[in-house]
N, C-alpha and C positions, 0 to 999 in steps of 0.2 A: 143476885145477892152476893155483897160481898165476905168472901173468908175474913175470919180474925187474922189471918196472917196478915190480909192485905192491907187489911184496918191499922194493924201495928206498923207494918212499914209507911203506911202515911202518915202517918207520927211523925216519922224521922225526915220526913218531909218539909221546905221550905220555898213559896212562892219566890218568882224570880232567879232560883237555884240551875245551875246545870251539874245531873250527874253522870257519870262513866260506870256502865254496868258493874262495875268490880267495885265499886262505891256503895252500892246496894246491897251487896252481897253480903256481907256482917249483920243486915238486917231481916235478911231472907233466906228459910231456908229451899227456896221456887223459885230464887229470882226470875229467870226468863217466861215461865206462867204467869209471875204479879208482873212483870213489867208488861207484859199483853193484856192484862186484864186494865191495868191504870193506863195504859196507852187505848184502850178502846174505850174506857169509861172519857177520854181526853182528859183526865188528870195532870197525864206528863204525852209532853210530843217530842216525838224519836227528832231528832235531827238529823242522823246519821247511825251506821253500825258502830254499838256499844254507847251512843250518846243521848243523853235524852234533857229534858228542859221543863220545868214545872211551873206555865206560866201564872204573871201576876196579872189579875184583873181588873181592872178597870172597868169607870162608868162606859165609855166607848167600845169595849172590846178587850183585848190580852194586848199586856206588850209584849214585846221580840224580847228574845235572848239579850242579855248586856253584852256584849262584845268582847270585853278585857275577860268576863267571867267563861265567857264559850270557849276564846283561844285559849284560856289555863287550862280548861278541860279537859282540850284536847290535845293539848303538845304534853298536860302532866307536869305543869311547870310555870312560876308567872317571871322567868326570862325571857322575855319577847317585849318588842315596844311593837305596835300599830301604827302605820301610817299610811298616807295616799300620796302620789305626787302633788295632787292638788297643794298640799301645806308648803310646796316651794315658791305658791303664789304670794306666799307672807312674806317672803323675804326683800322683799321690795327691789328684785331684777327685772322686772318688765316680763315676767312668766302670765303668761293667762291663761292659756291652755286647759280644759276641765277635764279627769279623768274619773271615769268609772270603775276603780280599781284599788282595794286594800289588800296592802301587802305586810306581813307581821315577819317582821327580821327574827330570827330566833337561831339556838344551835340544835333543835332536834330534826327537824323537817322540810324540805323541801320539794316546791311543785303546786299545782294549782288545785285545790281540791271544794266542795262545796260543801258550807257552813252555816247553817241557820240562813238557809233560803238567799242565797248568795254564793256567789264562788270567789274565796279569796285564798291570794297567790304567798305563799308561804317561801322566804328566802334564807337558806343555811347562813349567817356570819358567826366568825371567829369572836369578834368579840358583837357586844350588843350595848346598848343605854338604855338604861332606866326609864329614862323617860326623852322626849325630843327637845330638842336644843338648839338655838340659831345656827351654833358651831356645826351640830352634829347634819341636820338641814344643806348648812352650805357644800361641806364633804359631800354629803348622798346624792345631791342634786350634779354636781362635778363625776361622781359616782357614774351614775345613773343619764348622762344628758347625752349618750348616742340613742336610748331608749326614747327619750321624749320628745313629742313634734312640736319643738321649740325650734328657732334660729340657731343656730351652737355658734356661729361667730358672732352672731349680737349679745348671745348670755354671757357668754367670757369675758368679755370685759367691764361688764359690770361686777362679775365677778369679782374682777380683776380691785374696781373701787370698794366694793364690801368690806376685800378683804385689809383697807385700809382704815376703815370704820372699828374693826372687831379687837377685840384684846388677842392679841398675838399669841398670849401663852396657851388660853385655851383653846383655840382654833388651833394652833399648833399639836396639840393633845388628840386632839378630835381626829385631825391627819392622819396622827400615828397609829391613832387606835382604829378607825371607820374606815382607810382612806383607801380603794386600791393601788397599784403600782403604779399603775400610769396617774392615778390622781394626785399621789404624793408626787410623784416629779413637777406635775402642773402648782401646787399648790407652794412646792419648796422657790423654786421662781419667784410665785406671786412674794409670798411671805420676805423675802431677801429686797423685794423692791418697797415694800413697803416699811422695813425696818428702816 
């Protein structure tokens, strides 16, 4: 049987939510007894220490945590963008390569940890975007291409066309702001040939 305590903090309760014990806590004065008790009745499933998830149900079963909503939980913060390499198959360089692997740029965290039934790789940057961008895309991929079992001398020069395709100023921006050292020297090249 459940306490009124516990009754009350399901109240404050919302399907499809993820909370961080210290979220509960203004609700509760047990938290970690109501969070064992709603974690055994399967109300809320722990995803991790201090995280938990209160799923939405469906005719088929529960869904998964939302993604964008799990990594603000857990970083404390919605500065982060998500992506895969996979998304450099969009850019139309002859990338095919499939990867099993999301990685959330962000400035709190870094290293590979496991998140709603998945282990996804958490990378520190200085700066970050809002959201993804062909621009930003192009960068990360230049980035990132001794990491991926792509060709590197076949991607590069298609790079090399892209980068004749794109508005100059923002790909330029994106450089400066996304780009590592060696990536800016490659891109200040490309950029010079193409103006």
């Amino acid at each position: 049987m459940q306490t009124k305590a516990v009754e009350a903090l399901k109240r404050h309760l919302r399907p499809g939510r993820v909370y961080r014990r210290e979220d509960l806590r203004s609700w509760s004065h047990s938290v970690d007894r109501h969070l064992k008790d709603l974690t055994n009745e399967g109300t809320l499933k722990k995803l991790r220490t201090g995280l938990y998830y209160y799923p939405r149900q469906f005719e088929f079963g529960e869904a998964p945590a939302d993604e964008r909503e799990l990594v603000k939980a857990f970083l404390r913060t919605d500065r982060f963008v998500v992506t895969s390499p996979n998304v450099y198959n969009q850019l139309g360089l002859g990338t095919t390569q499939l990867y099993n692997k999301r990685v959330v740029y962000n400035q709190k965290r870094h290293g590979t940890f496991p998140l709603g039934g998945r282990m996804v790789t958490f990378e520190r940057r200085l700066n970050v975007p809002k959201q993804l961008s062909q621009e930003f895309l192009l960068v990360d991929l230049v980035n990132e291409l001794d990491q991926l079992a792509e060709d590197h001398e076949a991607v590069l020069p298609r790079v090399r066309e892209k980068v004749k395709e794109m508005d100059s100023t923002k790909l330029s921006r994106a450089v400066s702001l996304y780009g590592k050292y060696s990536t800016k020297k490659k891109f200040q090249e490309m950029l010079q040939h193409a103006a």
